[in-house]
C-alpha atoms as one frame of an Amber mdcrd trajectory, in Angstrom:
protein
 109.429  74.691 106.806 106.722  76.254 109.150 103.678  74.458 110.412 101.749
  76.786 107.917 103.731  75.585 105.100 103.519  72.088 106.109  99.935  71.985
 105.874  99.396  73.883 102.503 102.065  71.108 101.421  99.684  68.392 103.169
  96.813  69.391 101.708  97.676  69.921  98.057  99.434  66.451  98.348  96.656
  64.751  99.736  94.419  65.832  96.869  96.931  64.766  94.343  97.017  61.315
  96.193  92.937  61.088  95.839  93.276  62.036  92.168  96.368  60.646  91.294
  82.880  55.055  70.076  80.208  55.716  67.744  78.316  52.606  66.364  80.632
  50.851  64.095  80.508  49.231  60.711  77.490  47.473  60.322  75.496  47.606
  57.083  71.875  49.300  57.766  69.672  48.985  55.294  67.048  51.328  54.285
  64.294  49.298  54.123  63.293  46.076  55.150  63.749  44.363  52.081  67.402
  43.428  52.587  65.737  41.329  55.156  66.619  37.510  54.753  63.141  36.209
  54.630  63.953  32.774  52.697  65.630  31.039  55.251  63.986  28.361  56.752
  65.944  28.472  60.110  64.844  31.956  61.153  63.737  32.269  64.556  61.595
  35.329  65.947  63.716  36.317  69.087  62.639  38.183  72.247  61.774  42.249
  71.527  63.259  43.126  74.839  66.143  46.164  74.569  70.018  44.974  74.201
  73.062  46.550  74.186  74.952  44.204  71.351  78.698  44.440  71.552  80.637
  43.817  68.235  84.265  42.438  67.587  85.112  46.234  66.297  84.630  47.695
  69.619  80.974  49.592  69.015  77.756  48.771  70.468  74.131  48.942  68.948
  70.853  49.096  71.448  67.766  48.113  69.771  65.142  45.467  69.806  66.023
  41.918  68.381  63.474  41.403  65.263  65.245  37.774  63.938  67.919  35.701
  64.258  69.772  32.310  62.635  72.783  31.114  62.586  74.214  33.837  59.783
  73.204  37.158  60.894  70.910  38.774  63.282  68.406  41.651  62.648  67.879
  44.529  64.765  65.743  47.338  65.331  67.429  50.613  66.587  65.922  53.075
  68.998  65.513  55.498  65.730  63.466  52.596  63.853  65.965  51.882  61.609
  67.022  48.419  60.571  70.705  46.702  61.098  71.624  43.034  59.962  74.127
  41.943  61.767  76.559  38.703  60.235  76.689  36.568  63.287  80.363  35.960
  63.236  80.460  39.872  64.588  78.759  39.666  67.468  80.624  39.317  70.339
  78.278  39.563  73.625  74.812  41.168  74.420  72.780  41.914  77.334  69.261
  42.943  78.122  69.152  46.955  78.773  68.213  47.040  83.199  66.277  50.399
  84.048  69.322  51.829  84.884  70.397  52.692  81.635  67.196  54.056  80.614
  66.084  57.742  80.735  62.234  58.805  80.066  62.235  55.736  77.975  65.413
  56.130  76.102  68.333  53.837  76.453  72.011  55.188  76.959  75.303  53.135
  77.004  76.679  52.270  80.568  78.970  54.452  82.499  82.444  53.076  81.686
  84.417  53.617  84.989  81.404  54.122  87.970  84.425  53.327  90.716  84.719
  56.657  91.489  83.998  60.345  90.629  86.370  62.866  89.292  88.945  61.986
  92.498  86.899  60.270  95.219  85.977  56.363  94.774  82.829  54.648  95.223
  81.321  52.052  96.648  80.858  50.286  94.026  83.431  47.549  92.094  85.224
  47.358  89.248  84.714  44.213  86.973  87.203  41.185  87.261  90.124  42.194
  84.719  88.904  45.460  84.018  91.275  48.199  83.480  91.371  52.107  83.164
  93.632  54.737  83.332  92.850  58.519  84.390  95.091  61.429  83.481  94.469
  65.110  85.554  95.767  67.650  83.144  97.662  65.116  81.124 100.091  65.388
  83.908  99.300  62.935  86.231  98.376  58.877  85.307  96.349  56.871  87.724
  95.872  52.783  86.177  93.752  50.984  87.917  93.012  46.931  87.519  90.116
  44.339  88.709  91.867  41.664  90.723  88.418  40.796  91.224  85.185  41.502
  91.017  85.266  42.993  94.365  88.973  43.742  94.795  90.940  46.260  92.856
  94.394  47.865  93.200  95.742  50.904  91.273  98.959  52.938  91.003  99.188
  56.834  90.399 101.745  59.603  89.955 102.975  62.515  87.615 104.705  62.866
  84.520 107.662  63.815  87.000 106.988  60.155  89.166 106.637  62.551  92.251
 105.020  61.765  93.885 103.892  57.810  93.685 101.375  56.159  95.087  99.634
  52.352  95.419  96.189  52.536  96.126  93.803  49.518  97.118  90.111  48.860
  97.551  87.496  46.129  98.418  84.235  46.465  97.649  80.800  44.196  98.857
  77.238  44.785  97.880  74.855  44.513 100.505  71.931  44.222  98.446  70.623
  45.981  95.637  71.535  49.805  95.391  73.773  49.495  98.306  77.147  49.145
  98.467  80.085  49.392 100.885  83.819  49.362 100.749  87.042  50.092 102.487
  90.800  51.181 100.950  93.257  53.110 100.959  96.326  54.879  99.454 100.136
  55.435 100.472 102.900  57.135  98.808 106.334  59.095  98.923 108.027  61.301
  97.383 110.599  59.477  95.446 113.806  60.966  94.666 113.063  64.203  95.833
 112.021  63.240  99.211 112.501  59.706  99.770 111.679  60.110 103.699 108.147
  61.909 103.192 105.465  60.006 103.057 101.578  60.642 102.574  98.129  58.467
 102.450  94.923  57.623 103.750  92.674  55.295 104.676  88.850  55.161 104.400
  85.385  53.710 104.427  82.966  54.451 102.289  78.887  53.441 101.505  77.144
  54.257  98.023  73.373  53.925  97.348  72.467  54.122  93.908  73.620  52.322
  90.789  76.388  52.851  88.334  74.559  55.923  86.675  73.207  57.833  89.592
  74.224  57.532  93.396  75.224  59.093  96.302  78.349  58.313  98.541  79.831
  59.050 102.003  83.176  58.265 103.034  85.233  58.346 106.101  88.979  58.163
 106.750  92.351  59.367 107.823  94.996  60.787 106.250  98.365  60.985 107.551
 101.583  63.148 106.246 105.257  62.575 107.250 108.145  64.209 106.723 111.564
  63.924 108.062 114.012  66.714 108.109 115.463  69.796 110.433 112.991  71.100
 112.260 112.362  73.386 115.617 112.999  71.904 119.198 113.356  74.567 121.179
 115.508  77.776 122.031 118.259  78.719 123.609 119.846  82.257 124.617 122.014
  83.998 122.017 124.368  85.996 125.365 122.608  89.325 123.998 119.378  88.971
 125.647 117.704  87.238 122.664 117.259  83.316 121.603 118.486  81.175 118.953
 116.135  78.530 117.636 117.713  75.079 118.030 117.107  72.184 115.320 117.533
  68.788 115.412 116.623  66.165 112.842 113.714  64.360 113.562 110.012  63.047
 111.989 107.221  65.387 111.514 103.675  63.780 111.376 100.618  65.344 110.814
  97.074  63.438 111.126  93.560  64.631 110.244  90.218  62.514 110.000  88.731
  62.741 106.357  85.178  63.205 105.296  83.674  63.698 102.336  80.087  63.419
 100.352  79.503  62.973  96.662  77.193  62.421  94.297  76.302  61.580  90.755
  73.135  62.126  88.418  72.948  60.741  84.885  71.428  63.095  82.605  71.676
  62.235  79.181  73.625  59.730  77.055  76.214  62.573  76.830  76.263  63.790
  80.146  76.123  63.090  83.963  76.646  65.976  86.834  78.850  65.236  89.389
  79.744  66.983  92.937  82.088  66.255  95.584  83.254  67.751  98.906  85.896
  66.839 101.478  86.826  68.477 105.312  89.670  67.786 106.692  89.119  69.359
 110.228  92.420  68.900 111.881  94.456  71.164 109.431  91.550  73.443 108.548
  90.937  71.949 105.131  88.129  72.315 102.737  88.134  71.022  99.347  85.566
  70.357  96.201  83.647  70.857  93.552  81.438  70.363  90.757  82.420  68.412
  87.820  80.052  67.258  84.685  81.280  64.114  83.020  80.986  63.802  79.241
  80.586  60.526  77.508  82.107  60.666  74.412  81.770  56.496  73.624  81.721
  53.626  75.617  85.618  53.913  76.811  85.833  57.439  77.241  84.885  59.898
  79.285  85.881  63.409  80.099  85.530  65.356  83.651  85.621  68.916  83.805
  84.722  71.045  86.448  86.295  73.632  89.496  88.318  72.325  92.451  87.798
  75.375  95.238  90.714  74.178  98.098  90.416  76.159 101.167  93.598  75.554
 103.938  93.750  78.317 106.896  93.042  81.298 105.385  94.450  80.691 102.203
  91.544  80.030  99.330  92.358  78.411  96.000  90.489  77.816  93.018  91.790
  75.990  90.160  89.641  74.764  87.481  89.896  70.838  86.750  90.178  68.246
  83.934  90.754  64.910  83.594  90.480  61.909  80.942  89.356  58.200  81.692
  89.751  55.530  79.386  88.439  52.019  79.590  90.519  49.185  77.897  88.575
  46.017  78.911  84.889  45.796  78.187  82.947  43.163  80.085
């Protein structure tokens, strides 16, 4: 394999490594009138915006109108009415400015630890847990240890190759965030004695919905195998290339810059881009994000990968789902 060859294979490996529901069942009333307005517990609650969380997996934003112990009545953002049985109701929160857009509130970002293949800053949740699939070929699961340490593990439908991937995150103050990880791999059973990873740094300013990164590292790719040492003459005036079995390692420092910007409920747009100057690597995108619920979202975008002078562009999808909600 040729030093050309070797870094096409670096490349394409290293971006595999970085890569590897509607409101629910409650009654709403027409009118007020199914209002319980004989109860002489009823307490008028605060008229702030929550996001209200039921046992059934939905959520409902609106304004609190009453409460009591049975059943709680809430105003949606379309002026409608919704009693709620209390039993139901499994958590709610007050809506931050975050989640708010010209005035209008919009569910959370499910998975805002990373973009379509570069991480964030920014933390999962203590016991949270996604998975992402590229193509519907490739699984990536990723799980809160805590709320500032996660670990994940990625690879194909084919389990070449495998990785375990690591990060630690710490919020410096509000809007800013820092973090450092990594990711290491192999090959598996088809190459048991190549490995691949990297190791970075990253800072995010910005919240879950719309931020900024930049990131730092260095990636490393080794293979062992056959490969040229030197020459030697042939007796006919020419040379013979001479091969010995020995380890291969390439190096390059990583850097990258990516954003996101939340523009609807629906929708956020998202661009990334990564150099990798010591094998004359470029690599990147844009990607919008579609939120479909609260659990899932959908990337889609184009991946342009520049090595040497060898330009690819592949156009990119991927699926994220959420399975703990916090």
């Amino acid at each position: 394999m040729n030093t050309n060859h070797l870094k096409l294979l670096a490349s394409f490996l290293v971006f595999v490594a970085l890569t590897c529901t509607s409101i629910g069942q409650a009654q709403i009333p027409t009118d007020n009138k199914a209002l319980n307005k004989d109860s002489a517990k009823l307490e008028i609650a605060d008229t702030s915006l929550y996001i209200i969380k039921t046992n059934d997996g939905n959520s409902i934003i609106g304004k609190i109108l009453e409460e009591n112990p049975r059943e709680t009545t809430i105003k949606l953002q379309d002026n409608r009415v919704v009693i709620l049985p209390s039993y139901i109701i499994v958590s709610r929160s007050k809506v931050s400015t975050e989640n708010m857009i010209k005035g209008r509130v919009f569910l959370p970002n499910p998975h805002p630890s990373r973009y379509f293949y570069t991480p964030t800053a920014l933390p999962m949740k203590k016991d949270e847990i996604y998975i992402q699939s590229i193509y519907f070929l490739t699984a990536q699961v990723q799980y809160g240890i805590t709320d500032n340490w996660s670990l994940g593990i990625a690879t194909t439908l084919a389990a070449i190759p495998m990785f375990i991937s690591s990060k630690y995150s710490y919020k410096i103050k509000d809007k800013h965030h820092v973090a450092i990880g990594g990711q290491i791999g192999n090959l598996t059973y088809v190459e048991p004695n190549t490995y691949l990873g990297i190791g970075f740094g990253c800072y995010t300013y910005g919240n879950a919905e719309s931020n900024v990164t930049l990131a730092a590292g260095y990636s490393v790719y080794s293979e062992k195998g056959y490969f040229p040492s030197g020459y030697y003459p042939d007796g006919t005036g020419g040379y013979i290339t001479k091969y010995t079995d020995r380890r291969v390692s390439m190096y390059s420092p990583a850097i990258s810059i990516s954003g996101s910007r939340r523009i609807s409920n629906s929708l956020a747009f998202m661009g990334e881009f990564w150099v990798l100057p010591e094998t004359n690597t470029v690599f990147g995108g844009p990607f919008l994000r579609m939120f479909f619920n609260k659990t899932a979202t959908y990337d889609m975008g184009l991946v342009y990968i520049f090595v040497d002078d060898s330009p690819i562009l592949l156009p990119a999808f991927s699926y994220t789902h959420k399975f703990n909600q916090n």
